[in-house]
C-alpha positions in Angstrom: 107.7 124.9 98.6 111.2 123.1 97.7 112.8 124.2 94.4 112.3 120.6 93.5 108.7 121.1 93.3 108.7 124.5 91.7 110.6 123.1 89.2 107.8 119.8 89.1 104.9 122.3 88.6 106.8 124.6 86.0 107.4 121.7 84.1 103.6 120.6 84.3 102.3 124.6 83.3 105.2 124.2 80.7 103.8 121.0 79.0 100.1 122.3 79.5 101.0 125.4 77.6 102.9 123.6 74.7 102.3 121.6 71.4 99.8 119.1 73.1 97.4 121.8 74.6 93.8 121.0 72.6 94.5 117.8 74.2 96.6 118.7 77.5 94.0 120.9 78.9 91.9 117.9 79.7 94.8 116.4 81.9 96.0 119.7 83.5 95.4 120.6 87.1 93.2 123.8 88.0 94.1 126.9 85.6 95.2 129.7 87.2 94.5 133.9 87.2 96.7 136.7 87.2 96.6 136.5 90.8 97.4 132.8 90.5 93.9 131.9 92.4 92.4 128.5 91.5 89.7 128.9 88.8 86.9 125.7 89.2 86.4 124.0 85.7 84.2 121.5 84.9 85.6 117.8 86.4 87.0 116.1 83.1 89.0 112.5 82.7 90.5 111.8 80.0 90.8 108.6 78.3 94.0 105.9 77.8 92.9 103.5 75.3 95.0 100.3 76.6 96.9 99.1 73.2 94.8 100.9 71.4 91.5 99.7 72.6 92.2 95.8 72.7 88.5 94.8 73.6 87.5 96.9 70.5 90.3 96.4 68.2 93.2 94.0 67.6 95.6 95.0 70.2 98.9 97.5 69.3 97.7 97.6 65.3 96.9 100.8 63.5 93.2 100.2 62.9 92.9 99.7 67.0 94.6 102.8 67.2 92.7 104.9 64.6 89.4 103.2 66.0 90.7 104.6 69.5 91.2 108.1 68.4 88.2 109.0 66.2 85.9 107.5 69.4 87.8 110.5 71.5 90.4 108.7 73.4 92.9 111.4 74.3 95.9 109.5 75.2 97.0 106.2 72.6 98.7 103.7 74.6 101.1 101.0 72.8 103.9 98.7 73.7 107.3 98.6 71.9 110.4 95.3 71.0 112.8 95.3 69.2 113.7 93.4 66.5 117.1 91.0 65.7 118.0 94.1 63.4 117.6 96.8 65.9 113.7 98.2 64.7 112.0 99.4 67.2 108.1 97.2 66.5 104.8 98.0 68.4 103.8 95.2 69.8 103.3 93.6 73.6 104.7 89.7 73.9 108.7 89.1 74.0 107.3 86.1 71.8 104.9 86.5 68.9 102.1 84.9 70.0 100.4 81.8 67.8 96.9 82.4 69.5 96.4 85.8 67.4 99.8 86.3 65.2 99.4 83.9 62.2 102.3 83.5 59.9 101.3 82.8 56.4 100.1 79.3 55.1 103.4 77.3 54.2 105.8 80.0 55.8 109.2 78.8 57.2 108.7 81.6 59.5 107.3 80.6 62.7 106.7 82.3 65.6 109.0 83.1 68.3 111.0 85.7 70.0 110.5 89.4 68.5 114.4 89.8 69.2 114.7 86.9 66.6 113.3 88.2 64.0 113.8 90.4 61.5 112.0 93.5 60.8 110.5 91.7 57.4 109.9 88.7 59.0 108.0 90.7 61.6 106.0 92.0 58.9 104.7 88.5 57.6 102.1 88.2 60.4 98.6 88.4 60.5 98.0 89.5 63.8 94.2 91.1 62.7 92.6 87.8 62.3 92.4 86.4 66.0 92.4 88.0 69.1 93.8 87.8 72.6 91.4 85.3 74.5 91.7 87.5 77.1 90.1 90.5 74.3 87.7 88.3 72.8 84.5 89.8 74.0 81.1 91.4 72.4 81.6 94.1 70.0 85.9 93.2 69.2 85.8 93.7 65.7 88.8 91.5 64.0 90.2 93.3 61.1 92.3 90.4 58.9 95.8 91.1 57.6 96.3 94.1 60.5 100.4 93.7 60.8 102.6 94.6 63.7 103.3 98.3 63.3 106.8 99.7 62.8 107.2 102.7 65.5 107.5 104.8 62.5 104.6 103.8 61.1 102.7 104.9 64.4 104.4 108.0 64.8 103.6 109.4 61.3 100.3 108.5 61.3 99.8 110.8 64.5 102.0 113.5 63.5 99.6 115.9 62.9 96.7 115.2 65.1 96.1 116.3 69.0 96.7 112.2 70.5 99.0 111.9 73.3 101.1 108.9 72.6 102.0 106.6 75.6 104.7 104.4 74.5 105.8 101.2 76.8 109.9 100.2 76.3 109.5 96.2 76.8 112.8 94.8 77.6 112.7 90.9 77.8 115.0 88.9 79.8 118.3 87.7 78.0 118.0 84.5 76.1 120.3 82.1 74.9 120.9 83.1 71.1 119.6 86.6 71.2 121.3 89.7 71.7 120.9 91.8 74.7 118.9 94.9 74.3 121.0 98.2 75.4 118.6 100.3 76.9 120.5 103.4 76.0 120.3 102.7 72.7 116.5 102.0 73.0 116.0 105.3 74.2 117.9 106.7 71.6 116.4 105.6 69.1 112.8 106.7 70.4 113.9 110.2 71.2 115.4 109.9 67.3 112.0 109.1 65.8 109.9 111.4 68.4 112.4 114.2 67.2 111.5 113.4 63.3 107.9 113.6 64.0 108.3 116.4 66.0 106.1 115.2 69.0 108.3 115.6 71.7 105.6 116.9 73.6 102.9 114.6 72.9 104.9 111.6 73.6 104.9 110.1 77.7 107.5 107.3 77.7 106.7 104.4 80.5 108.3 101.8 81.7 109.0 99.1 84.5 112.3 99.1 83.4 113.5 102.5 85.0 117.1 102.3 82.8 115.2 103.7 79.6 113.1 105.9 82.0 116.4 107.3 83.2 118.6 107.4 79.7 115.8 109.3 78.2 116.0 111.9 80.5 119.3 112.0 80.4 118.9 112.5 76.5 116.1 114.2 76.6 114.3 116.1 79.2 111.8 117.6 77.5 110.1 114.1 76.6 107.5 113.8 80.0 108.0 110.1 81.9 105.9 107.8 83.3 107.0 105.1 86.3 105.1 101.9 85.9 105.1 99.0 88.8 106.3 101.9 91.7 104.2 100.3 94.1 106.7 97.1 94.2 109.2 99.2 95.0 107.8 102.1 97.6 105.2 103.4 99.1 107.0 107.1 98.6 106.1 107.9 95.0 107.2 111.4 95.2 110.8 110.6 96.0 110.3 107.5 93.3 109.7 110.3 90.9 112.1 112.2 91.7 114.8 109.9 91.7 114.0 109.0 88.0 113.1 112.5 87.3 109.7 111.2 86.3 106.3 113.3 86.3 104.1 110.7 85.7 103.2 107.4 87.3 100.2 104.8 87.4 98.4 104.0 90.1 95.3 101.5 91.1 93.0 102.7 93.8 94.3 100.0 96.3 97.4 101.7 96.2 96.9 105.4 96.7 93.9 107.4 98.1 92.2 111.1 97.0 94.6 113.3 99.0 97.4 111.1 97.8 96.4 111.7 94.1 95.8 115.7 94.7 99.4 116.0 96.5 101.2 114.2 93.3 99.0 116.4 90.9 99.8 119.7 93.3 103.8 118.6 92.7 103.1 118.6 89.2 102.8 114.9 88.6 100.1 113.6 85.9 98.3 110.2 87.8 97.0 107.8 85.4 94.8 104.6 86.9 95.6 101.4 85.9 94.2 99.2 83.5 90.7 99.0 84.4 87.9 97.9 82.1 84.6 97.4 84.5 82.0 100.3 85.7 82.4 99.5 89.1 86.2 100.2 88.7 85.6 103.1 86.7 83.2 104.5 89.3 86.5 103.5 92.2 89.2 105.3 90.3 87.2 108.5 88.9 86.8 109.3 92.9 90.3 109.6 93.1 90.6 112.3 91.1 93.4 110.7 88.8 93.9 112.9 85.0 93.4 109.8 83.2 91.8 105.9 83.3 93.5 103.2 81.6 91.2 100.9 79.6 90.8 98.3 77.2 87.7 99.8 76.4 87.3 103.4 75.6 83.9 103.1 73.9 82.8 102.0 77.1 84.5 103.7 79.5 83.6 107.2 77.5 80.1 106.2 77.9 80.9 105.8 81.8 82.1 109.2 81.9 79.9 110.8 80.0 76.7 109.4 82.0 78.5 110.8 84.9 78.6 114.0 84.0 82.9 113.5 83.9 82.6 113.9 80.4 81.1 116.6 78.2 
């Protein structure tokens, strides 16, 4: 074994044996005996509730994300912009978008680029009310007045629970009229706000922009990354990984098999699905033997699991 993967699958006991454990242990490859011999334990998969639960919940608000963690979703997924005065927001579109984010009635404030606004402006829209028509199925529950959370406001409110946050930089293009977003100073001011809530070890940052994958690290290794869209780029993850000093990356089932999967978890690596949101692709990406599936319904897929004996 290389030193680089002795130094992967330290990393991995480390985290497993740190702050996040209650939750961790549900992730974690096969625990070991003083002889360091495999010890079987019972097939467990934990769930990523995919902005919070968007099918369930209005999508990257704190009731979707409470709503996500008292139905037992393990890991709390959300997406972060920034705003024109350098806040780091939770929320998904470069743009706020009119078919769910209302302003309020007679507001000069309009919707438009999260980079454009201020954080207060941010804060005037009602992004409860409607829903993603992409969400808007049986059993979303709309929860008027829900706001766009500040990371802060995230952050505290799972201080002191077991939830593994996974927290998406979004970068958007540059635009005529709005200032570029320094990915450096992204990341720093994530590691700055996982420092003061003490969660560097329940916080996975992802990305498909690798610069704030990479200036994380670079400020601070302890926080565990995650590579998004790798399978545009190579069909060698483990060097991917390596390269970004990542230990973490999603995958679909098209686009790695079973022994795939057990070689990235036996270097250390934690292998998250996609976003999947049907049985049948429940059913594809449990074979695999991944640590986690990405949904936009965790009430469902927990069922899923649970009927399939994946799930206590």
């Amino acid at each position: 074994m290389t030193n680089t993967q002795n130094t992967h699958r330290a990393r991995h006991r480390n985290w497993v044996a740190g702050g996040m454990a209650a939750a961790i242990m549900l992730l974690s490859a096969p625990a070991h005996t003083q002889d360091k011999k495999p010890v079987a334990a019972a097939p467990h998969i934990a769930v990523i509730a995919h902005r919070g639960g968007a099918m369930s919940r209005p999508e990257n608000t704190m009731p979707a994300f409470r709503h996500a963690a008292a139905l037992g979703a393990e890991i709390i997924e959300f997406d972060m912009e920034m705003t024109a005065d350098d806040r780091i927001v939770v929320y998904h579109d470069a743009d706020i978008n009119p078919a769910f984010c209302f302003p309020p009635k007679g507001s000069k404030i309009v919707p438009g680029p999260v980079r454009g606004l201020s954080f207060a402006d941010s804060q005037t829209f009602d992004c409860g009310s409607g829903v993603r028509p992409a969400y808007s199925v049986k059993g979303h529950v709309a929860v008027p007045g829900a706001r766009i959370p500040a990371l802060d406001e995230v952050l505290s409110a799972f201080q002191g629970g077991d939830a593994i946050l996974f927290a998406e930089t979004k970068i958007p293009k540059p635009a005529p009229g709005l200032a570029d977003i320094d990915p450096v100073k992204f990341a720093t001011m994530l590691d700055t706000a996982v420092r003061k809530y003490g969660l560097e070890d329940r916080l996975i940052l992802q990305s498909f922009d690798f610069r704030t994958i990479d200036a994380l690290h670079d400020i601070n290794p302890r926080v565990r990354t995650c590579l998004l869209g790798a399978p545009k780029l190579t069909s060698d993850y483990p060097a991917l990984l390596r390269q970004h000093h990542a230990s973490c990356i999603v995958l679909g089932s098209a686009q790695v098999d079973r022994d795939g999967v057990a070689r990235l978890r036996e270097a250390g690596v934690l292998v998250f699905s996609d976003v999947v949101d049907t049985p049948a692709d429940w059913e594809k990406v449990s074979a695999l033997g991944m640590d986690a599936i990405f949904t936009n319904d965790p009430a469902g897929l927990i069922g899923f699991l649970k009927q399939a004996g994946l799930r206590p």
